[in-house]
C-alpha beads as a LAMMPS data file, in Angstrom:
LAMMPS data file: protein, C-alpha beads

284 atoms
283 bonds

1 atom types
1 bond types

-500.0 500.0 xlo xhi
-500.0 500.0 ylo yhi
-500.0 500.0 zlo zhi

Masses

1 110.0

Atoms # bond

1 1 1 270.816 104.574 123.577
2 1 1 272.612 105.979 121.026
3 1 1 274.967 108.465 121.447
4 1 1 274.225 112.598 121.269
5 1 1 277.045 113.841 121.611
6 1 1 280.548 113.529 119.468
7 1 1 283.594 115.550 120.771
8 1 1 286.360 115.976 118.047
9 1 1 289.541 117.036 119.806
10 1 1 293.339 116.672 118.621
11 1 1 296.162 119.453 118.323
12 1 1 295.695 122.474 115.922
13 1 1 296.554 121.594 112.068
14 1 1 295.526 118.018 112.896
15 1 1 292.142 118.702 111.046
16 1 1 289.743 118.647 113.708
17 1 1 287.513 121.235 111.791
18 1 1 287.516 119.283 108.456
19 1 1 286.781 115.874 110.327
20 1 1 283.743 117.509 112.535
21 1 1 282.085 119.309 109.448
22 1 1 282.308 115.900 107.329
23 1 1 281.078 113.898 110.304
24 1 1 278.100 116.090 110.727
25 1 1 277.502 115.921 107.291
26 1 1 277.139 112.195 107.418
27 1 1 275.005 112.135 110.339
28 1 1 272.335 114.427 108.739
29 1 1 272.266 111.929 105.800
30 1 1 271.281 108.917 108.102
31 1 1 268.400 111.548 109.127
32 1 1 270.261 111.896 112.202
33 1 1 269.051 116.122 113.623
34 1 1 272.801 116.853 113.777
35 1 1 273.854 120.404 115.162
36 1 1 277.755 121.234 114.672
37 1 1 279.374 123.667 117.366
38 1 1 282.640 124.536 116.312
39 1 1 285.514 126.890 117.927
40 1 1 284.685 129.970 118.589
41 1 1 281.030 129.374 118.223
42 1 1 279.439 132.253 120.096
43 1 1 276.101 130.491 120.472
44 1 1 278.293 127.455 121.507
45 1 1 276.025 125.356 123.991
46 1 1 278.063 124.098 126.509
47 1 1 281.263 126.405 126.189
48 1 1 281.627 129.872 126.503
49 1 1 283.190 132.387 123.662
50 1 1 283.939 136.081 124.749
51 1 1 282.319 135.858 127.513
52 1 1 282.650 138.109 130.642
53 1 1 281.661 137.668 133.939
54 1 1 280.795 140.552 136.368
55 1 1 280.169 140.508 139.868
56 1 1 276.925 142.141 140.757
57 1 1 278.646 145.363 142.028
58 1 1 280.714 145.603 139.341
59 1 1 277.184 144.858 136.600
60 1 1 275.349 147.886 138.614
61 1 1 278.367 150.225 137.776
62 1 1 278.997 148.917 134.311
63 1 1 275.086 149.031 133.511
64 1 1 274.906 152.876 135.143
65 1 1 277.446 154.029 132.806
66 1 1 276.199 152.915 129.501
67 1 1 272.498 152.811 130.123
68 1 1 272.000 154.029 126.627
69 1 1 272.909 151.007 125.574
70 1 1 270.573 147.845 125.119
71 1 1 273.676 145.805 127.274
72 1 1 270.787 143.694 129.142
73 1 1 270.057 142.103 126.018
74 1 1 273.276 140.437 126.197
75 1 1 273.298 139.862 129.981
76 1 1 272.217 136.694 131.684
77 1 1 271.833 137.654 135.785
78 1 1 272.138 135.029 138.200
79 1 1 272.012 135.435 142.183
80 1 1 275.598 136.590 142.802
81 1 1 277.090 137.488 138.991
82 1 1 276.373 138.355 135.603
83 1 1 277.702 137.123 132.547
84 1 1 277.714 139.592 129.215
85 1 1 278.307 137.836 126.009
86 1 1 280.278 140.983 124.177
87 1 1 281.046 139.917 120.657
88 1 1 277.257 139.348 120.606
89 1 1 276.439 142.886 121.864
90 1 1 279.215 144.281 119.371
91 1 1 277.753 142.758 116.616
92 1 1 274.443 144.661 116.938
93 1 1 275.307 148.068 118.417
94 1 1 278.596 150.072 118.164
95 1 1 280.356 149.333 121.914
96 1 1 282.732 151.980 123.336
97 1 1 285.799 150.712 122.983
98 1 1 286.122 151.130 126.997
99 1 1 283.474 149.048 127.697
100 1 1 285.093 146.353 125.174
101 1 1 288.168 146.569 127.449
102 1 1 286.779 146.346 130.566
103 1 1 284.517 142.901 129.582
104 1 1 287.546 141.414 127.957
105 1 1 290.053 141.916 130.927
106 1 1 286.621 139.780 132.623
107 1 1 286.886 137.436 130.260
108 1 1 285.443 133.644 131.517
109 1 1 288.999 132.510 130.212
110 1 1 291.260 135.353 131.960
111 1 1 289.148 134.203 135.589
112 1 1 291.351 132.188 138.224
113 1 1 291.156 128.899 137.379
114 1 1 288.654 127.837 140.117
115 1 1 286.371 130.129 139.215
116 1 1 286.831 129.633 135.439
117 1 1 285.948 125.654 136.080
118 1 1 283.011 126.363 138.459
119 1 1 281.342 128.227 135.747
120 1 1 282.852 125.992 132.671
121 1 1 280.956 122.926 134.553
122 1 1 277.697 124.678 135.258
123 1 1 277.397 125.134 131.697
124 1 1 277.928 121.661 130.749
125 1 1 275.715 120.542 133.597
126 1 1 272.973 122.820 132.074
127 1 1 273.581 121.832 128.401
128 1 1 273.111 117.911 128.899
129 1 1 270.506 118.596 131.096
130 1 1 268.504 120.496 127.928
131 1 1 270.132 117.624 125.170
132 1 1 268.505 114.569 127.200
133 1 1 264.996 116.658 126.797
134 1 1 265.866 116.648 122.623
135 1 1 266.230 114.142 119.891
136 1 1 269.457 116.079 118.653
137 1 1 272.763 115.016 117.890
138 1 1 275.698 117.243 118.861
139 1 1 279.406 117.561 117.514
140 1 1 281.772 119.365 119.572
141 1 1 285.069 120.643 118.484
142 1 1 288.025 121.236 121.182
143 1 1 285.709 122.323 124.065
144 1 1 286.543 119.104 126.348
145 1 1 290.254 118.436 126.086
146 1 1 291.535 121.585 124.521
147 1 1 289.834 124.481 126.104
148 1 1 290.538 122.640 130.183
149 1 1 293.908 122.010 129.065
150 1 1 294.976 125.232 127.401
151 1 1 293.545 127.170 131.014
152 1 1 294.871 124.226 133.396
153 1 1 298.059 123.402 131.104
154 1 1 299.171 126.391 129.286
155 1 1 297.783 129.060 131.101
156 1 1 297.921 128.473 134.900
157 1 1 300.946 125.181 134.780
158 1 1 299.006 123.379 137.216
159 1 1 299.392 119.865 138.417
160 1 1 298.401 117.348 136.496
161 1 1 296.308 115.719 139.191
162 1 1 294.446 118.792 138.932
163 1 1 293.950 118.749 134.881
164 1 1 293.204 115.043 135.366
165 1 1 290.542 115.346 138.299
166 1 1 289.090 118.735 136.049
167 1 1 288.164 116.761 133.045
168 1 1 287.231 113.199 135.097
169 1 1 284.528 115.535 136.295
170 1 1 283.544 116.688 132.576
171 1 1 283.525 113.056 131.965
172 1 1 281.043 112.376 134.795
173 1 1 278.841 115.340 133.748
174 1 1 278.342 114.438 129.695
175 1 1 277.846 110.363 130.222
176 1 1 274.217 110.430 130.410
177 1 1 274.909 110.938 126.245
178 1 1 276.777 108.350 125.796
179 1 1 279.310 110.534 124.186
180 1 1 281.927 108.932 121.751
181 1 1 285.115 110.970 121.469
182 1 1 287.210 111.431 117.895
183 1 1 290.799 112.264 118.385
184 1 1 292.098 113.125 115.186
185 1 1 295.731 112.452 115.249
186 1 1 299.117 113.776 113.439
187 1 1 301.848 111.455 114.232
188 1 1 304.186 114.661 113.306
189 1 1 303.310 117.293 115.561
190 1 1 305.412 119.604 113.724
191 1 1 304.823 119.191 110.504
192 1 1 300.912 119.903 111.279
193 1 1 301.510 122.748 113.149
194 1 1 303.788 124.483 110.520
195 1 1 301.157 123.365 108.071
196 1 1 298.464 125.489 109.703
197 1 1 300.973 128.280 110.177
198 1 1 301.032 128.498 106.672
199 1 1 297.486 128.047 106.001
200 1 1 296.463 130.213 108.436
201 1 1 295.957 134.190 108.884
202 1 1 299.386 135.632 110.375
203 1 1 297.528 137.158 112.907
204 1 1 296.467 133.400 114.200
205 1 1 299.790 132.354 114.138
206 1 1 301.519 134.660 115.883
207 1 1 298.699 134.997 118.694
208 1 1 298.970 131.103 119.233
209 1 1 302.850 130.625 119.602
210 1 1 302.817 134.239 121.671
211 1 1 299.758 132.904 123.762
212 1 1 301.750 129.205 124.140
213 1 1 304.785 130.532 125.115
214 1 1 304.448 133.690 127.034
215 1 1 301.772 132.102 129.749
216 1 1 302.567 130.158 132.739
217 1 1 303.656 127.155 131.175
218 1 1 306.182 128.643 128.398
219 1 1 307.261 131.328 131.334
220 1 1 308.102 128.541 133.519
221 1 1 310.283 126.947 131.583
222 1 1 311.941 130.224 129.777
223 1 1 310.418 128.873 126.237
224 1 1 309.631 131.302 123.049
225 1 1 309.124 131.046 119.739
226 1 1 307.831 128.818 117.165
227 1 1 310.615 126.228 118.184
228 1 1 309.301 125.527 121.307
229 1 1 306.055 126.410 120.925
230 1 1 306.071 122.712 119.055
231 1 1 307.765 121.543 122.217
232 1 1 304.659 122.118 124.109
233 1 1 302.176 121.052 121.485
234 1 1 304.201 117.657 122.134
235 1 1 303.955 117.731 126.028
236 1 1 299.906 118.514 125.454
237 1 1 299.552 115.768 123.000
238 1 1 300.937 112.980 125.430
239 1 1 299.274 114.432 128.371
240 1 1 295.693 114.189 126.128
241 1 1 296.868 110.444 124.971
242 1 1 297.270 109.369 128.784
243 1 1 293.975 111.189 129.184
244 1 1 292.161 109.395 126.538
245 1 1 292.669 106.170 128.005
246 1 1 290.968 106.684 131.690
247 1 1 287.673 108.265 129.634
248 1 1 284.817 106.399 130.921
249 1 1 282.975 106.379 127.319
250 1 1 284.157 105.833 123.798
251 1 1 287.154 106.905 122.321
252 1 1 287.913 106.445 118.751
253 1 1 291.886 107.437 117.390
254 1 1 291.591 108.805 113.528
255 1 1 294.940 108.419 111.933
256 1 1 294.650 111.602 109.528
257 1 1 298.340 111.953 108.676
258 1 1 297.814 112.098 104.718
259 1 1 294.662 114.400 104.897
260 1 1 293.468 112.055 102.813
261 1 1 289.289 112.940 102.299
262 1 1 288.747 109.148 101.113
263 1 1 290.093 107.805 104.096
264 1 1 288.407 110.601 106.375
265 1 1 284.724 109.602 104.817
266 1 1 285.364 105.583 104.936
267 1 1 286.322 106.065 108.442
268 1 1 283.699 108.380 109.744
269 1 1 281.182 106.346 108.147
270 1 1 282.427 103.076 109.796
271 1 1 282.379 105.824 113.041
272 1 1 278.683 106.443 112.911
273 1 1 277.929 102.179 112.060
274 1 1 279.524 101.450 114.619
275 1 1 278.322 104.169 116.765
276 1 1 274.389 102.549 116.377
277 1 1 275.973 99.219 116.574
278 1 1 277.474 100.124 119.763
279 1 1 281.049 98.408 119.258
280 1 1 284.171 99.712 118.513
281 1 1 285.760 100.557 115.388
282 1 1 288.426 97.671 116.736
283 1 1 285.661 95.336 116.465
284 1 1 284.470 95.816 113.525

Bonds

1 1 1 2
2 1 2 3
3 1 3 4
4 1 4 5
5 1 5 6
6 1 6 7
7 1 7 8
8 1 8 9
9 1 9 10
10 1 10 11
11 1 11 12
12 1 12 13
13 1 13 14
14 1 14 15
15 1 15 16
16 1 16 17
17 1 17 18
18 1 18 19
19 1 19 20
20 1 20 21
21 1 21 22
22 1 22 23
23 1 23 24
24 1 24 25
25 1 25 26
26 1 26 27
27 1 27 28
28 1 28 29
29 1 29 30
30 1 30 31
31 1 31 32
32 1 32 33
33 1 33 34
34 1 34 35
35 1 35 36
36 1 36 37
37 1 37 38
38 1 38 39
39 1 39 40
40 1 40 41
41 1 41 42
42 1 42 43
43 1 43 44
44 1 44 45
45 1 45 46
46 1 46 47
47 1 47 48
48 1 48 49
49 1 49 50
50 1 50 51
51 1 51 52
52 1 52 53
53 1 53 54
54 1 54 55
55 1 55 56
56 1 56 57
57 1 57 58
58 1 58 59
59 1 59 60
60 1 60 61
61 1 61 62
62 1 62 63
63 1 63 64
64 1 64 65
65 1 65 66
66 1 66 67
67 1 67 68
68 1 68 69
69 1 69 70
70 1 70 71
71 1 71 72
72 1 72 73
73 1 73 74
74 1 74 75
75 1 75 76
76 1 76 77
77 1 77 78
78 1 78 79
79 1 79 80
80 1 80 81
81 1 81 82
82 1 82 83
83 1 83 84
84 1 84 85
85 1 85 86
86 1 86 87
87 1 87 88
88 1 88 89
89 1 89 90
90 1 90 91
91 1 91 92
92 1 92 93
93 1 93 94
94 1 94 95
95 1 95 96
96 1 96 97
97 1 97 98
98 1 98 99
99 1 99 100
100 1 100 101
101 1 101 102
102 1 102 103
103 1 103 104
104 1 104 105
105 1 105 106
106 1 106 107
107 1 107 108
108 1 108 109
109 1 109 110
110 1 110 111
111 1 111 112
112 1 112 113
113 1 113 114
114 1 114 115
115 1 115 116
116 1 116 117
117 1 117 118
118 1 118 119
119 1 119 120
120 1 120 121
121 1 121 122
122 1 122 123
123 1 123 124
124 1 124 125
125 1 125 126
126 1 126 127
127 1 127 128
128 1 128 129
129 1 129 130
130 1 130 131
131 1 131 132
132 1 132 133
133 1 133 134
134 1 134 135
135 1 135 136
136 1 136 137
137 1 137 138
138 1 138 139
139 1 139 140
140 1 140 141
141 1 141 142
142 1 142 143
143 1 143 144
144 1 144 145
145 1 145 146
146 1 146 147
147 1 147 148
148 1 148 149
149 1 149 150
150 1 150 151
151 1 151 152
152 1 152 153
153 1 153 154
154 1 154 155
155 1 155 156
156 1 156 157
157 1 157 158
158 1 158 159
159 1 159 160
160 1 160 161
161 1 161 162
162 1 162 163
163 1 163 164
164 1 164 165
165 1 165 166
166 1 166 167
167 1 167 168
168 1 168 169
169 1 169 170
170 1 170 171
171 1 171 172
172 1 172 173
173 1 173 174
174 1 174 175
175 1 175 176
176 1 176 177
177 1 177 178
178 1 178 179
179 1 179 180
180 1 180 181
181 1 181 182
182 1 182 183
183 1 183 184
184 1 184 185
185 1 185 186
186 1 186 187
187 1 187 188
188 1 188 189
189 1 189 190
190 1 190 191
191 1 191 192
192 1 192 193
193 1 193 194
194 1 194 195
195 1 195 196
196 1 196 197
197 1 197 198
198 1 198 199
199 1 199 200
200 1 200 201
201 1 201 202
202 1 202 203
203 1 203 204
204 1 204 205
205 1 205 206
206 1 206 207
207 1 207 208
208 1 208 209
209 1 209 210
210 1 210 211
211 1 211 212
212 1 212 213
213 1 213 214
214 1 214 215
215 1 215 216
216 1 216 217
217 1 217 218
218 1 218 219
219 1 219 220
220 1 220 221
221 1 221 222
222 1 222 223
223 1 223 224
224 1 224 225
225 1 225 226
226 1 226 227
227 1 227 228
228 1 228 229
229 1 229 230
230 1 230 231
231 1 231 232
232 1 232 233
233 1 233 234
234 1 234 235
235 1 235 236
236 1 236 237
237 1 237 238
238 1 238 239
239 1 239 240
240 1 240 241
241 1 241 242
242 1 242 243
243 1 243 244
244 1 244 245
245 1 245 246
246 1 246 247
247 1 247 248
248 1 248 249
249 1 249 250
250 1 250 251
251 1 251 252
252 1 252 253
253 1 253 254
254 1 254 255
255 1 255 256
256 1 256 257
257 1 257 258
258 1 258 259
259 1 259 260
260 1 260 261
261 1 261 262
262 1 262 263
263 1 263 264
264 1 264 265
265 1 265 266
266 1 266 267
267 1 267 268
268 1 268 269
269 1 269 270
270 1 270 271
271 1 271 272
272 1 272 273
273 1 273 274
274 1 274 275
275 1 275 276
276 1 276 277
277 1 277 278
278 1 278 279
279 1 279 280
280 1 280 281
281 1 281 282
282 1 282 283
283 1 283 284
């Protein structure tokens, strides 16, 4: 079987975006039905993006005081909750700022983390169990070592039992696709990350080291700024290297330290070869 699903993953700046759009690319010109999910995808299949989630007492009092609104249309009910996807429903109606508030504070990623993974595994439980029914080939950017890692990691500072034990189970959950895994890879951590600071809006950058530093994880350990926001980008990256190696399925390392495009299109294409060959890029 070939695989159907390709997770790119890697820190920011490292050019996960680039290398997931070009590898997509390539796949649709072997013929290969190829749908890209990138992040912040808010159709994203197996990952949620402003999402919140509402017990059912709080979705009867939220629905009773906008009921002018068309909010069901957003709303997918299930026995004991209710999840509203909110960037959706403000892209089609104007939302009371109130109501904005009050989903965002319910964000999926503001939840405790139990709750947060319970619901982050259902959905990947329910996505492969709709790609095995398909002949389509998915590409995934960040959702399975990122997004666990920035709630487990940065967010909550848990163990790392608990980080390694969160994504052994993602692992369990997606290998019925054979998945092969991409870590793009910057040798320099910090000269990609100033890189995309300068690349990218202000508004991104300052949001990211804030975010980084002024959750449980930079709190902890009294950390702030830029500086040390490159301090934990280091700590993440070995943590996802020691990770990478107990992965049950593929896992391919792209070297993209010049940015060179040449290099990024040899090796991809080698990628998806060896990918219907079945044997590693080592091998080959």
């Amino acid at each position: 079987m070939k695989a159907k699903l390709y997770l790119m993953e890697g820190l920011p700046g490292s050019g996960k975006t680039t290398t997931a759009e070009a590898l997509t690319r390539l796949l649709q010109e072997q013929q290969i039905n190829t749908r890209l999910h990138i992040e912040g995808d808010l159709n994203h299949p197996a990952d949620y993006e402003s999402v919140a989630y509402l017990t059912l007492s709080e979705w009867v009092e939220f629905q009773s005081k906008y009921a002018s609104l068309e909010v069901l249309r957003f709303a997918e009910v299930f026995n004991d909750y209710v999840l509203v996807s909110y960037r959706q429903w403000q892209s089609k109606q104007n939302v009371p700022e109130a109501a904005l508030s009050f989903l965002k504070a319910r964000d999926i990623y503001e939840l405790p983390f139990e709750l947060h993974q319970s619901l982050i595994l259902k959905k990947w439980e329910a996505f492969v169990a709709q790609a095995l029914t398909t002949d389509t080939t998915y590409v995934f950017e960040c959702c399975f070592l990122q997004n666990p890692l920035t709630m487990g990691l940065i967010k909550y500072d848990l163990p790392e039992e608990t980080l390694r034990a969160y994504i052994e189970r993602l692992a369990t959950i997606i290998a019925p696709l054979q998945p092969v895994l991409v870590y793009v890879d910057q040798p320099d951590v910090e000269r990609s990350f100033r890189k995309a600071l300068k690349e990218r809006p202000t508004e991104w950058a300052d949001g990211f080291v804030s975010y980084y530093t002024e959750q449980a994880y930079g709190v902890n350990r009294s950390l702030s700024g830029v500086k040390e926001t490159i301090v934990i980008l280091r700590e993440r990256k070995a943590l996802e290297h020691q990770l990478l190696k107990t992965l049950p399925f593929r896992v391919e390392v792209f070297g993209n330290e010049d940015f060179s495009t040449d290099v990024r299109q040899k090796w991809l294409k080698q990628l998806i070869q060896s990918t219907v060959r079945s044997i590693s890029l080592s091998e080959s």
